[in-house]
N, C-alpha and C positions, 0 to 999 in steps of 0.2 A: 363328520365334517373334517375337511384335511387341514393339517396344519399348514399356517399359510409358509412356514420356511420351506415347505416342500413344492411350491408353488414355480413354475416354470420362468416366471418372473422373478420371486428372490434368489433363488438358483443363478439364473443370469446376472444378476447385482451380486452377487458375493463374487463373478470373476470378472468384474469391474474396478479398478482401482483411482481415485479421484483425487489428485497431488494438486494441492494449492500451497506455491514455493511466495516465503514472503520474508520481509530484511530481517525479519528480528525470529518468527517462527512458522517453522513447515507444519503447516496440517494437511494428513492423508489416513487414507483409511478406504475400506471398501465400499461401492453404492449404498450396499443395503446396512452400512450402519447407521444408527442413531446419531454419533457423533464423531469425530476422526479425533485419529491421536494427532497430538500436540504436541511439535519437539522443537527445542531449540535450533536455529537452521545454522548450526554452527561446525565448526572442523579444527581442532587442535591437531597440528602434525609435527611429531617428537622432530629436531632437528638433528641434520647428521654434524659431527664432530668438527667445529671450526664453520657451521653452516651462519648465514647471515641472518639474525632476529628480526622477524615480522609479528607484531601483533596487531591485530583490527579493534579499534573501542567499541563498545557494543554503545553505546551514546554518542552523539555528532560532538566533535571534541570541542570545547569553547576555542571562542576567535583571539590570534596569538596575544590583542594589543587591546586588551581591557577597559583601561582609562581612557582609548575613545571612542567606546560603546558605551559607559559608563551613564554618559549623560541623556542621549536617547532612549537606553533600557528605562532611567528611572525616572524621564519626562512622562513615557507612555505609562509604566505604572502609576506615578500620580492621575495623569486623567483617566484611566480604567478606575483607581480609587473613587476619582469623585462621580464616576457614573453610575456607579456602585452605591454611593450615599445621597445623589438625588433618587434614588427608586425607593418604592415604597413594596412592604411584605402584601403577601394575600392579603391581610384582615385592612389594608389602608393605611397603618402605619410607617413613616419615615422609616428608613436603617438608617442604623448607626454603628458605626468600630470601633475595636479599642485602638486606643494609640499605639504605635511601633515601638513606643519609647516602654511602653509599659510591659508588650510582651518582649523586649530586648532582655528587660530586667530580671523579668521569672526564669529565661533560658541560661542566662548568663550563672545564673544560682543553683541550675538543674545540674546534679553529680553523678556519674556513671554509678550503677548499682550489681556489681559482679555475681554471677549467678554461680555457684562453685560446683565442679567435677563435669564442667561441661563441654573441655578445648578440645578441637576435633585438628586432625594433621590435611597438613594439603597432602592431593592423591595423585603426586606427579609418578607415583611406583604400580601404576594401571600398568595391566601389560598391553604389550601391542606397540602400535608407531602410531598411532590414530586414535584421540576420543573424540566421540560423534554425540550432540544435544546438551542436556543442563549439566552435563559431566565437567567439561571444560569450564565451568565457572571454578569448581572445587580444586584449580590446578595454579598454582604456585605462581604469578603474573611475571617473577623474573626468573621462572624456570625453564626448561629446556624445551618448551611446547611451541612454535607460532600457532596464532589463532585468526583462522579465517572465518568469513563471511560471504557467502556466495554473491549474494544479492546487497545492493547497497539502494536507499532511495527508491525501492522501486525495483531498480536493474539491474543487471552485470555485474557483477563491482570487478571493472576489470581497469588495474593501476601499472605502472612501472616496477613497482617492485616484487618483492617472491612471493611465486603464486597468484600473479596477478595477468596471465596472459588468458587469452578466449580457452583455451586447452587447459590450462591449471584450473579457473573456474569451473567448467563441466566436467572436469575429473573429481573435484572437492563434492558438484552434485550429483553427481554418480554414486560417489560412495556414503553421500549421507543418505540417501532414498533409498540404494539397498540395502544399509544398515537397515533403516527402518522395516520397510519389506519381509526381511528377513528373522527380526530380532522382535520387533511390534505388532504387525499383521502375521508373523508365523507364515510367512510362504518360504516352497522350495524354488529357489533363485533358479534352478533348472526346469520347471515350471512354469513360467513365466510366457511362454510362447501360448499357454491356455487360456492365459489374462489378456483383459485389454483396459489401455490406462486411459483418460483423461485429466489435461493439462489444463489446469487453469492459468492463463498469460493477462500479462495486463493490457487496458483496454489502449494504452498506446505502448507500440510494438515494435521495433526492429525488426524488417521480416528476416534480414541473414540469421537472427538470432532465434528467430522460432525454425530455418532448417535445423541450423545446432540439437535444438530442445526437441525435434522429430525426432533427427540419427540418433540421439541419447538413449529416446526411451523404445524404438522398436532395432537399432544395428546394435549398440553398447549394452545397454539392461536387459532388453530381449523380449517386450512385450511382444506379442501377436498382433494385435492391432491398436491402432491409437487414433485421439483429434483434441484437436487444441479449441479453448472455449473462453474468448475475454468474459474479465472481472465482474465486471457491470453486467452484460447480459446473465451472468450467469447469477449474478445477487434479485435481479428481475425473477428470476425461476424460485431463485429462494424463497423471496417474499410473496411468492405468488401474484404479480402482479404482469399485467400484461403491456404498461409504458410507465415510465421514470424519469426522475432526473437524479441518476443515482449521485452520491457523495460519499466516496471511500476514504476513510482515513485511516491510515494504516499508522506501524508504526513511525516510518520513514518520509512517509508520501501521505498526502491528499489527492484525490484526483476524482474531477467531475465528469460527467456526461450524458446525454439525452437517447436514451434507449427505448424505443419501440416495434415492437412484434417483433424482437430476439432482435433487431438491428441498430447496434451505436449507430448514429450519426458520425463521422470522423469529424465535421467542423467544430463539434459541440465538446471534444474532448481536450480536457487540460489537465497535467498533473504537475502540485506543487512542491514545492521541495519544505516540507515541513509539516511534519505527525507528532506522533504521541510522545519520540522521542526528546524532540525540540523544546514541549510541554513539561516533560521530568524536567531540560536543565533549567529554563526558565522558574520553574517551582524549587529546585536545589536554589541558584541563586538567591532567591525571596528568603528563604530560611536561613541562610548564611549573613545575611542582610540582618535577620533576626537575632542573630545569636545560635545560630543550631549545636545544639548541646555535643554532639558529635564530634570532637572539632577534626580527627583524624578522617574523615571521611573521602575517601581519593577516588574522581571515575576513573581513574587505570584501572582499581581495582574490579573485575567482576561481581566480586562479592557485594562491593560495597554499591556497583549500580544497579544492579538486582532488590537491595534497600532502599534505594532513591523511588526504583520506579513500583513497587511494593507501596511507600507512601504517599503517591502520588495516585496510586490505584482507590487507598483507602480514606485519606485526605479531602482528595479537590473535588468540587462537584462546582454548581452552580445553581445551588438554593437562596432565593435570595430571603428567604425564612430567616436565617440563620446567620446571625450577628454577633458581632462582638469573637473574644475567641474563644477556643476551645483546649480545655488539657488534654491531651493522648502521651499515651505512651507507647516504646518499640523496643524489640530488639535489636543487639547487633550478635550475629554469632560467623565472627573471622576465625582460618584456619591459624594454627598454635596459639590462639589467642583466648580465653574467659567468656561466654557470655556474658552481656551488659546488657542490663536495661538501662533505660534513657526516658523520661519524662519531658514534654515541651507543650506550648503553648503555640497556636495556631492561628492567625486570623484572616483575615481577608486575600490572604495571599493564596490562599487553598481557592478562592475563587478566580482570582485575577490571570493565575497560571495557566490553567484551560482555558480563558478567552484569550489565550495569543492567536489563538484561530481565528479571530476577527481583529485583535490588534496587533499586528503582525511583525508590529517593531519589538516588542519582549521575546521574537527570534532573534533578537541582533546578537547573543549572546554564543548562540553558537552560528551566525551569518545566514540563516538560512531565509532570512528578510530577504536580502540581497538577488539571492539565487538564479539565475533564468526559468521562468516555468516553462515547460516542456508541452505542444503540441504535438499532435499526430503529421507527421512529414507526407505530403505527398506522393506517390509511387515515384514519381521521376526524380525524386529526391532521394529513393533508396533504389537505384538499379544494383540488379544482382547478375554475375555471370550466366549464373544456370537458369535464371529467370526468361525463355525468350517470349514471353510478352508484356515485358513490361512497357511501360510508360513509352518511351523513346522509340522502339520498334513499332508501337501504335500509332503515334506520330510521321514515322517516317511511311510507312505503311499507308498511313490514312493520305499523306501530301501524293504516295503512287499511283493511290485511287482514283485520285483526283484528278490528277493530269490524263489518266486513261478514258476518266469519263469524260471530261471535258475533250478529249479526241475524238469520242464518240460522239458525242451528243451533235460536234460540227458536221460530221459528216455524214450522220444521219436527220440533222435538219433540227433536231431536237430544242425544245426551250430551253436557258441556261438555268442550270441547278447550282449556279457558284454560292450562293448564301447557303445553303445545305448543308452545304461540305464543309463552307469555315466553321457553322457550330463545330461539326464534329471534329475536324482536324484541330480547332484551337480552346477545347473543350479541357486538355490535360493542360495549356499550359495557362491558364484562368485558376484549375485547382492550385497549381503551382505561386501563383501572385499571393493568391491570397495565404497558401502557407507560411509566406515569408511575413506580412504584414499580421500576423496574428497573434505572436508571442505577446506585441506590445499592449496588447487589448487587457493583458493581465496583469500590470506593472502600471502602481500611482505615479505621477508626476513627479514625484518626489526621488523616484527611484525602489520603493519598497516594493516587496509582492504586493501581491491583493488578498485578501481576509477571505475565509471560507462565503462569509456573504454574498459575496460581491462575483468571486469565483461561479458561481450557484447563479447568480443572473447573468454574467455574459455568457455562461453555458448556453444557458436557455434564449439569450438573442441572438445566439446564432442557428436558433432552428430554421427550415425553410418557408415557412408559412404562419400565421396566428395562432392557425385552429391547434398547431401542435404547440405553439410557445403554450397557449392555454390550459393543454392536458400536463405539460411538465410542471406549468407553475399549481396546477391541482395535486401533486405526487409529487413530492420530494424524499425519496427513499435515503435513509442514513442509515452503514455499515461498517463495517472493518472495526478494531481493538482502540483505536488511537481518540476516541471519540464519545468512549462509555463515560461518560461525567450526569450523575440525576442534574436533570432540568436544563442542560446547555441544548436540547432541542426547541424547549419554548422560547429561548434566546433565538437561537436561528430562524426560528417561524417570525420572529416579531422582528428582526433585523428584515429578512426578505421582504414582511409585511411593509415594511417603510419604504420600501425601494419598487418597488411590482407597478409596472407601469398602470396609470390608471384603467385601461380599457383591459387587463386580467384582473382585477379586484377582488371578483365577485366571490374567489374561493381559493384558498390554498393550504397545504397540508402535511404537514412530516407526517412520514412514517421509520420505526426505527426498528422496532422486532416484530414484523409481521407473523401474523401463526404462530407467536410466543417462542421463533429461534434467534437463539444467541445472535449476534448482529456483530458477532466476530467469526461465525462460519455461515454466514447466509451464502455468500455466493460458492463453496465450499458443496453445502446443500444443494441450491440449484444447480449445481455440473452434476449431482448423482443423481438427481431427478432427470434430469434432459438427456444424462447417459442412455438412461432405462427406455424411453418414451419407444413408441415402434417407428415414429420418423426416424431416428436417432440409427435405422439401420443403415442409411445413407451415406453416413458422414464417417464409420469408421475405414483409415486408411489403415492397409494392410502392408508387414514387412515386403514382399514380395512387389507390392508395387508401388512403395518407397525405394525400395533399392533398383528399382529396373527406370520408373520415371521422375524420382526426385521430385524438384521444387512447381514444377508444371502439376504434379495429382494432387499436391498441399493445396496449388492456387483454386485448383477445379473442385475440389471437397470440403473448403476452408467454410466455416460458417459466419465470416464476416466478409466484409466486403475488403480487397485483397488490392 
């Protein structure tokens, strides 16, 4: 029997390459892996002599003016606490916690414990003008490095200052993904025209910005051929499921949407401005509240937010088992400094922190309550040069038709077809209305975002018909890093369950690692699966007619709706 690496199928997956670019980490790797490598999506660039300092926080920085967030951050913790202590454990018994006052006491008395011969130096003496991944944490914060981040929230991260233009950002992801390429996957960078890559993009999109992300990866990098594949559809291939109503939360972003047989819905999609990161400061504050033994602990530092969100990984869940507090202890191990250990107590704050995601004001901390959620824009809302069919030439297009036929139609006697023609001529600017009146569908009255809950149902009411609200509220798919907490899904089933209009009742259901994969590379998985399929021979666009017909072969091969 042949081994199956020998197989004309894994053969074609190994010169497949599957880039899923995201705020905090790039994972890539080939089809036929098992899993992709994982790197920080990060770019330290040495400055030149007398150059201007940029550094990027890898955490959304807290809001400038404290004392008057102050009072909202710790109204919403109190009522999270007490919703917390009317529930009752599995077995039927009330919870109960310790008081704040009692674990202040123990932290306040907890004494660093030096661990000896273990001070490690910062590695600002790498050579080169560039370090690329978890490298740049180990680098000096007021040393001679700026440090970027390609993607911010979701997107671009493209700002006014250095390295902040469309051409600094795509040059920063140039060189981290051939770093990787080159240094992780072992390929030869002049090889490259063998390979063909798949782009995983988010499921709301700039389209100038996915040309950008074409030229990148087949005129700049040099693949042979390539095709771009949103989030969400591609986390449906993961989990193997054939419709969703996916819910990504990343570290940056949340972001929902109603996907069936490989097709987002565009009305159905939203992304919020608030993840996993939002969750770490939110959980730092609670502990500082505490007493956190730590007291030197600063997110300038890398080092030190790499710790925050370390025990926010190991910390928070949402068991409601488990009451009262808890001892743990950590290290800290900073560059010229001793390892410490640190002993603290823990209590219901390890819960409270991961439900910012439904109570959305314990974001006020770093604003991202506040924030605008972000809808998919209508075509005629992103007209592009090169684009000549977009929105507006439709339009105009469709009004020349019109007056031609109705030329026609009179002199040849013909019935009047004028209701025909305004569906279709006022057909774009109907999607256009409603693009503008839709952001506000996601923002309480109060002015706050909306809670993953809630998010999750106006997804779903804006499907087109029942029979499909009824399959989303059956399949609620949960993904992305920002969102692993034990048991904050039966939280979410049971939030949804109280809201699901009565005529879907009859059934609903997360799903979170379908076929036992990680639910931080499902859609990651599904782009390598959907690369491989034999449909999938359709959709790859080649250097040669990228470069001859640009943004017209994207729109004609695109496997979303464009």
């Amino acid at each position: 029997m042949a081994n199956n690496k020998d197989t004309p199928e894994h053969l074609q997956a190994q010169n497949i390459i599957v880039i899923h670019p995201g705020s905090l980490y790039l994972r890539i790797g080939r089809a036929s892996d098992v899993n992709p490598c994982r790197i920080l999506h990060a770019i330290a660039r040495r400055r030149k002599p007398g150059g201007h300092a940029y550094r990027e926080l890898i955490l959304p920085p807290p809001i400038a003016k404290p004392k008057e967030l102050l009072p909202e951050f710790e109204e919403c913790r109190l009522q999270v606490s007490h919703t917390l202590q009317s529930c009752v454990q599995s077995d039927g018994r009330r919870r109960y916690a310790t008081p704040p006052q009692q674990i202040s006491a123990f932290n306040r008395r907890s004494m660093a414990e030096p661990i000896e011969g273990s001070v490690t130096n910062f590695k600002d003496d790498l050579a080169g003008s560039t370090v690329i991944g978890e490298e740049v944490v180990s680098l000096n914060p007021d040393g001679e490095f700026n440090l970027h981040f390609p993607l911010k929230r979701g997107e671009l991260n493209l700002h006014k200052d250095v390295g902040g233009s469309l051409s600094g950002v795509m040059a920063d992801l140039q060189e981290i993904w051939e770093y990787v390429l080159k240094h992780r996957l072992k390929i030869d960078l002049k090889q490259l025209k063998n390979y063909k890559a798949v782009l995983v993009i988010p499921d709301i999109y700039n389209r100038a910005y996915l040309k950008e992300f074409t030229t990148l990866l087949l005129n700049k990098i040099g693949f042979g051929c390539c095709f771009l594949l949103q989030d969400h559809v591609a986390a449906t291939f993961g989990a193997g499921l054939g419709y969703a109503c996916v819910v990504d939360v990343g570290d940056q972003k949340t972001s929902v949407s109603c996907v069936e047989d490989g097709i987002s819905h565009p009305n159905t999609r939203v992304r919020l401005d608030y993840g996993g990161a939002d969750v770490t400061q939110a959980f730092f504050w609670m502990l500082q509240k505490c007493a956190f033994p730590y007291k030197d602990c600063d997110q300038k530092k890398p080092q030190d937010v790499m710790l925050l969100k370390q025990l926010k990984e190991e910390y928070c869940h949402v068991n409601l088992d488990v009451c009262g507090s808890l001892e743990r202890s950590f290290t800290v191990q900073n560059s010229q400094q001793a390892k410490c250990k640190y002993t603290l107590q823990v209590g219901d704050e390890a819960i409270v922190a991961p439900l910012g995601l439904f109570y959305t004001e314990l974001f006020s901390v770093t604003g991202a309550n506040r924030s605008v959620p972000k809808t998919q824009k209508p075509s005629a809302a992103q007209p592009h040069p090169e684009d000549c069919f977009d929105a507006e030439y439709l339009r105009e297009t469709g009004r020349r038709g019109k007056e031609n036929l109705e030329q026609t139609t009179n002199e040849s006697g013909l019935g009047n077809t004028e209701n025909q023609d305004e569906e279709m001529v006022v057909e774009g600017l109907d999607q256009e209305k409603e693009g503008k009146a839709s952001e506000k569908d996601f923002i309480l009255p109060s002015g706050q975002i909306i809670g993953i809950d809630q998010a999750v149902l106006q997804s779903i009411e804006r499907c087109p018909n029942d029979e499909l609200k009824r399959k989303m509220y059956g399949c609620i798919l949960v993904v992305g890093g920002g969102m692993k907490f034990t048991g904050i899904s039966n939280w979410l089933q049971n939030r949804v369950a109280l809201k699901i209009p009565l005529m879907f009742r009859s059934e609903h259901n997360i799903v979170t690692s379908s076929k036992d994969i990680d639910q931080e590379i499902t859609a990651w998985k599904g782009a390598a699966i959907m690369s491989c399929l034999e449909s999938a021979s359709e959709l790859w666009l080649s250097e040669p007619e990228w470069t001859r017909y640009g943004l017209r072969i994207l729109r004609e091969k695109a496997v979303f709706m464009w």
